[in-house]
Each structure stands twice: as structure tokens, then as C-alpha cells.
C-alpha positions as a printed Julia matrix, in Angstrom:
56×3 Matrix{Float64}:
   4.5   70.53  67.18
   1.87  68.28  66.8
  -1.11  69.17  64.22
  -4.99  69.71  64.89
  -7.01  66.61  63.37
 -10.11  68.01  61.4
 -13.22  66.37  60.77
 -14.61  67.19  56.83
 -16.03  65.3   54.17
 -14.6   63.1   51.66
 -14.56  66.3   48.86
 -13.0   68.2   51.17
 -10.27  65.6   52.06
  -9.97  64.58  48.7
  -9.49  68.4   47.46
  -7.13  69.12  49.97
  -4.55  66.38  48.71
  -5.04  66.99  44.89
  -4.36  70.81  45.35
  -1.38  69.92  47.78
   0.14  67.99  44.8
  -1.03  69.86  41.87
   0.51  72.74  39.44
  -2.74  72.91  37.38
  -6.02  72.41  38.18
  -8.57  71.74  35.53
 -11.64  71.16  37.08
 -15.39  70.46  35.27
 -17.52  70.93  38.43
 -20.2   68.22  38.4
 -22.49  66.68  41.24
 -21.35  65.12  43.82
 -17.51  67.08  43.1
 -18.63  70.18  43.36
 -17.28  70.67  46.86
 -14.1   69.77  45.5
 -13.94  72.3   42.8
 -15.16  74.67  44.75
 -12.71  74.47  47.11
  -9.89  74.27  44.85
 -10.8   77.76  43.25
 -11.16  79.27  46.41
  -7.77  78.26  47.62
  -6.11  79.23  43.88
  -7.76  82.78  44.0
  -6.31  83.5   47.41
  -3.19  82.37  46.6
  -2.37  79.44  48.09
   0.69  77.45  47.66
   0.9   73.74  47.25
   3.35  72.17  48.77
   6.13  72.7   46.24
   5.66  76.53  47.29
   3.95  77.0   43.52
   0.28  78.62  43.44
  -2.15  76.62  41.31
């Protein structure tokens, strides 16, 4: 089955591969990577697994 392309920003793209391949995430949220931080919590507090099957 064929996946949905997605346009985002370069945070967003960028988060979405480091939390893929990630155990820990220590993140210092500063301007302009905020997005990315953001992000990254948001997915860890829901639960999300990377793609090891771990949550971060």
C-alpha cells in the first residue's frame, strides 16, 4: 500500500526522523527548534513508538 506524501516544514521533517530513531530525547527548546521539541514531547506523552517499537 502506497503512503500519503505530506507537505510540513523542515522542524517538522527533521523531528519526525530524530524521534523515529531515538530512545532518549533530550531536548533544550530554542528559536528556530522549537517546533521540533515541541513536537517530540507531544509524540513521547502520547506514547508513541519509534520505530524499534520503544516509546521515547
Amino acid at each position: 500500500m502506497p503512503r500519503a506524501k505530506q507537505s510540513m516544514d523542515g522542524n517538522t521533517a527533521a523531528a519526525h526522523v530524530a524521534y523515529a530513531y531515538t530512545e532518549v530525547a533530550a531536548i533544550y527548546p530554542i528559536t528556530p527548534s522549537s517546533p521540533m521539541a515541541d513536537s517530540i514531547d507531544q509524540w513521547a506523552a502520547a506514547g508513541q513508538e519509534n520505530i524499534f517499537g520503544h516509546q521515547v
